[in-house]
C-alpha positions as CSV (number, residue, x, y, z in Angstrom):
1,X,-45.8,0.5,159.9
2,X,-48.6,2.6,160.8
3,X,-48.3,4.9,157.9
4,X,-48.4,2.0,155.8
5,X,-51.3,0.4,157.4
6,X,-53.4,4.0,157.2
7,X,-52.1,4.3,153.9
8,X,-53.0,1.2,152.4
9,X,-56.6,1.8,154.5
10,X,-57.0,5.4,152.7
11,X,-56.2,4.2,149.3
12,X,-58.6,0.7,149.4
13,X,-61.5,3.5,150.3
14,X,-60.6,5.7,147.1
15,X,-60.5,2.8,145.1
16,X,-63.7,1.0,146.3
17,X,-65.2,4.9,145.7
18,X,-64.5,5.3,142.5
19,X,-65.9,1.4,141.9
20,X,-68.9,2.7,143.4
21,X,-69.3,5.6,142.0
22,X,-68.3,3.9,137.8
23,X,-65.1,5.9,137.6
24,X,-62.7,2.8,137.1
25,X,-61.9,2.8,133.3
26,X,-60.1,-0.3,132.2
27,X,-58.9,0.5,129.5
28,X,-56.7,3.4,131.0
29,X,-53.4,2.4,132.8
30,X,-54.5,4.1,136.3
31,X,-57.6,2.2,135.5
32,X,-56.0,-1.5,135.3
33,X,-53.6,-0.2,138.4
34,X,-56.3,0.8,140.2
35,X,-57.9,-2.8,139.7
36,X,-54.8,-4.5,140.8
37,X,-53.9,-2.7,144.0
38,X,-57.7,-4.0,145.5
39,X,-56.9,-7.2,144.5
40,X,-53.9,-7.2,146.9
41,X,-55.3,-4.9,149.3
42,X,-58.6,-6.1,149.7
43,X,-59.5,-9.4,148.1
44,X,-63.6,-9.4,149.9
45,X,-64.3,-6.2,147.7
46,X,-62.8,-7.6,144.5
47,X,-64.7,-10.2,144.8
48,X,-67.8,-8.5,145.6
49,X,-67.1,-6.3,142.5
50,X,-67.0,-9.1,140.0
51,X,-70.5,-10.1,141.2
52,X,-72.0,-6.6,141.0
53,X,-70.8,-6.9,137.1
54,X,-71.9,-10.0,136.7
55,X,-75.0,-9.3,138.2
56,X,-75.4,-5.8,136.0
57,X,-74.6,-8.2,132.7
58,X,-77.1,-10.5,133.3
59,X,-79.5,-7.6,134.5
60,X,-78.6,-5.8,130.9
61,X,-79.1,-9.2,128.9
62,X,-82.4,-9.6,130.2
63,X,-83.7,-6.2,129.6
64,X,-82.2,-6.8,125.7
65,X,-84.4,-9.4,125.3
66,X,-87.6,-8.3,126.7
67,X,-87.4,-4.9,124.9
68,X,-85.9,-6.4,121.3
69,X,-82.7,-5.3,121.9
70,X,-79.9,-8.0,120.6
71,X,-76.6,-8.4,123.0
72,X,-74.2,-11.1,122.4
73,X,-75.5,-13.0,124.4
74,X,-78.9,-13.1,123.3
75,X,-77.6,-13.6,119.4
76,X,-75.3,-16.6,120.4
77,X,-78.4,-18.5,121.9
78,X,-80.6,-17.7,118.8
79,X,-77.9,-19.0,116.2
80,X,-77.7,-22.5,118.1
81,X,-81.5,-22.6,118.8
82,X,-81.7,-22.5,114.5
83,X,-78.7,-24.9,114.4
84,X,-80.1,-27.6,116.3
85,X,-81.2,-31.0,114.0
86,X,-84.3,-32.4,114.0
87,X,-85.4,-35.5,113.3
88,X,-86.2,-36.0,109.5
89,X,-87.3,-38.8,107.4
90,X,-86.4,-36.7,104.6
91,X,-82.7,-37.8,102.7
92,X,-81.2,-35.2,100.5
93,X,-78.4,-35.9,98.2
94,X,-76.1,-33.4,96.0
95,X,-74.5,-34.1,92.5
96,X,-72.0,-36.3,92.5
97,X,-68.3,-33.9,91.9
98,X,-67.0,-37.0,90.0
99,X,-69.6,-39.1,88.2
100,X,-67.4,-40.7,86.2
101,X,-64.9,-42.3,88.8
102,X,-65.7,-45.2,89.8
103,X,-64.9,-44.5,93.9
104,X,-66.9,-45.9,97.3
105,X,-68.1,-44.3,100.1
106,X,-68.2,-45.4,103.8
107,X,-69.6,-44.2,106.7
108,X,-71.0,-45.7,110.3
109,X,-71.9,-44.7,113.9
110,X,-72.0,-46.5,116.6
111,X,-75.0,-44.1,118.4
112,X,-78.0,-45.7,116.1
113,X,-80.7,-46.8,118.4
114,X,-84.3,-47.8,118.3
115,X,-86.6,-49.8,120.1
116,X,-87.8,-53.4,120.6
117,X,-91.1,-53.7,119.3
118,X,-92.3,-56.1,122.0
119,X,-90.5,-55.1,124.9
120,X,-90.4,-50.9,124.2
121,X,-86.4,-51.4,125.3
122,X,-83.8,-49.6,123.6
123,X,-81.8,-51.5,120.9
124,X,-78.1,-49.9,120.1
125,X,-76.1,-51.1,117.0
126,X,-73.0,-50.0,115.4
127,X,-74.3,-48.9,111.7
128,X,-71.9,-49.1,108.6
129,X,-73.4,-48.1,105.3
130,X,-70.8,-48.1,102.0
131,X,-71.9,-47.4,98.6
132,X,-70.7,-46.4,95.4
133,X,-72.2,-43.0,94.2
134,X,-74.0,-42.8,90.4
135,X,-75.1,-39.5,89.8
136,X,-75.8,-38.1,93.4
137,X,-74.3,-38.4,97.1
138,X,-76.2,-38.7,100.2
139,X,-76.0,-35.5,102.2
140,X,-74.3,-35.7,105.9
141,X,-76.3,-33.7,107.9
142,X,-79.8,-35.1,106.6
143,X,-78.2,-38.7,107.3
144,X,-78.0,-37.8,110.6
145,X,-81.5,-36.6,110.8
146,X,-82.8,-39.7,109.8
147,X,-80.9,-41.7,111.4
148,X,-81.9,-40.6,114.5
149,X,-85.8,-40.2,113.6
150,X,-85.4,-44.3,114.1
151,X,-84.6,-43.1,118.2
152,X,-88.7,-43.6,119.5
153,X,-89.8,-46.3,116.9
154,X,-90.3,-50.0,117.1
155,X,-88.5,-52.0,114.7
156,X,-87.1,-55.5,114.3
157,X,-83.7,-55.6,113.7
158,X,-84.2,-57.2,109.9
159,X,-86.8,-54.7,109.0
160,X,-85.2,-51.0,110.4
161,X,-81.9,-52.1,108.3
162,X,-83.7,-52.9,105.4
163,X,-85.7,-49.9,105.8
164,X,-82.6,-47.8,105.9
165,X,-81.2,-49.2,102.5
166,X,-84.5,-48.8,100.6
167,X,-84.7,-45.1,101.6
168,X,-81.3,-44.4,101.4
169,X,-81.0,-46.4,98.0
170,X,-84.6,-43.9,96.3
171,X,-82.3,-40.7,97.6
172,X,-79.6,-41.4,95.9
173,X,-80.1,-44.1,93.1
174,X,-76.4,-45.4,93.7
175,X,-74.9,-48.5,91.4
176,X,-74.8,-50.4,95.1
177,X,-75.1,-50.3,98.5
178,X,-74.9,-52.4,101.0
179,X,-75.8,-51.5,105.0
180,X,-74.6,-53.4,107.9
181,X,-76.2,-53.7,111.5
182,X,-74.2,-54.8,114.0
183,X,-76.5,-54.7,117.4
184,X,-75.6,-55.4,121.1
185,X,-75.7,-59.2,122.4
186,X,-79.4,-59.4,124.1
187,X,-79.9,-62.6,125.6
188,X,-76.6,-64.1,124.6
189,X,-77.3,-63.5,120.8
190,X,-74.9,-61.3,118.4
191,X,-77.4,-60.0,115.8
192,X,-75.7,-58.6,112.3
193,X,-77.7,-57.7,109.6
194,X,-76.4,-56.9,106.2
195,X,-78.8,-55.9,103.3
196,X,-77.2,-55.0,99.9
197,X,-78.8,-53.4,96.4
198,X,-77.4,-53.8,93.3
199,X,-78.2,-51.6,90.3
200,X,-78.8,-54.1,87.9
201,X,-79.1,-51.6,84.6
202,X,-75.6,-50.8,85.8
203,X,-74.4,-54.5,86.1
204,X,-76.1,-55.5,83.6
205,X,-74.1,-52.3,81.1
206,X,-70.4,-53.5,83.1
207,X,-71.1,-57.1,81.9
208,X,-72.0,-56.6,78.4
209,X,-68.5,-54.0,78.2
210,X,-66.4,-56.2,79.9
């Protein structure tokens, strides 16, 4: 038992050594093994290893970026930083795939917020729009924009849906729309406003081939 214990003391110093000293290769089998055995024979150092590494990453990160350098790291953060939305009263739209179908689409949230205009308090409402597409579609991500560029303004419940159709109504030019406001109760009352547009040059051609 005392060869054992002098023998598992003599081989935790050669492996904390070669730690020390960088000769632990990973990638080779006496590397991995080498790894393993501190584990079991001394758990304190293996843990004191993983936060000299993570200590040296961070260290080596840093130093990328101050001197220009791109790490992984420092790319990851720079692709979300350019994918992050802003807030945009600017709708864009793409060609309708299928201008001659006559199809629908639908889409709501139940995130849309903005703010009492006498009060400053936040307003939420579940927003449904649904319209059938002429020549062009309204695009998803710049719907979500402007949606949310309603988050720090006042508006009356009647005029912020209304608002929303007319905009989204000159991006598009669909043969209707119609968006639906459902807001939270405030002071007992269930507010749902519905505004609809009607092309009438397109009603007005359905009638006279019908």
């Amino acid at each position: 038992m005392r060869w054992l214990a002098v023998s598992r003391k003599g081989e935790k110093n050669r492996i904390r050594a070669a730690l020390d000293d960088g000769f632990v290769d990973f990638k080779t089998r006496g590397g991995r093994r080498d790894f393993l055995q501190l584990i079991q024979i001394d758990p304190i150092a293996f843990l004191n290893f993983l936060l000299a590494v993570f200590i040296a990453q961070r260290i080596k990160n840093m130093m990328a970026i101050l001197f220009g350098r791109e790490t992984f790291h420092a790319s990851i953060l720079v692709k979300y930083a350019a994918m992050a939305l802003e807030k945009s009263k600017e709708l864009q739209s793409f060609p309708n795939p299928h201008p001659n179908n006559d199809y629908t689409i639908q889409f709501q949230t139940e995130e849309f917020t903005t703010l009492c205009p006498l009060t400053g308090q936040p307003d939420f409402a579940q927003l449904t729009v649904e319209y059938s597409p002429a020549e062009s579609c309204l695009e998803s991500k710049s719907i979500k924009q402007f949606l949310w560029s309603f988050r720090d303004e006042g508006h009356f419940h009647e005029d912020v849906t209304n608002q929303i159709l007319n905009a989204m109504v000159k991006a598009c030019a669909p043969k209707w729309m119609t968006v639906t406001g459902h807001y939270n109760v405030r002071g007992g009352i269930d507010f749902v406003i519905t505004a609809r547009f009607q092309n009438k040059n397109i009603k007005e051609n359905i009638e006279e081939n019908s």
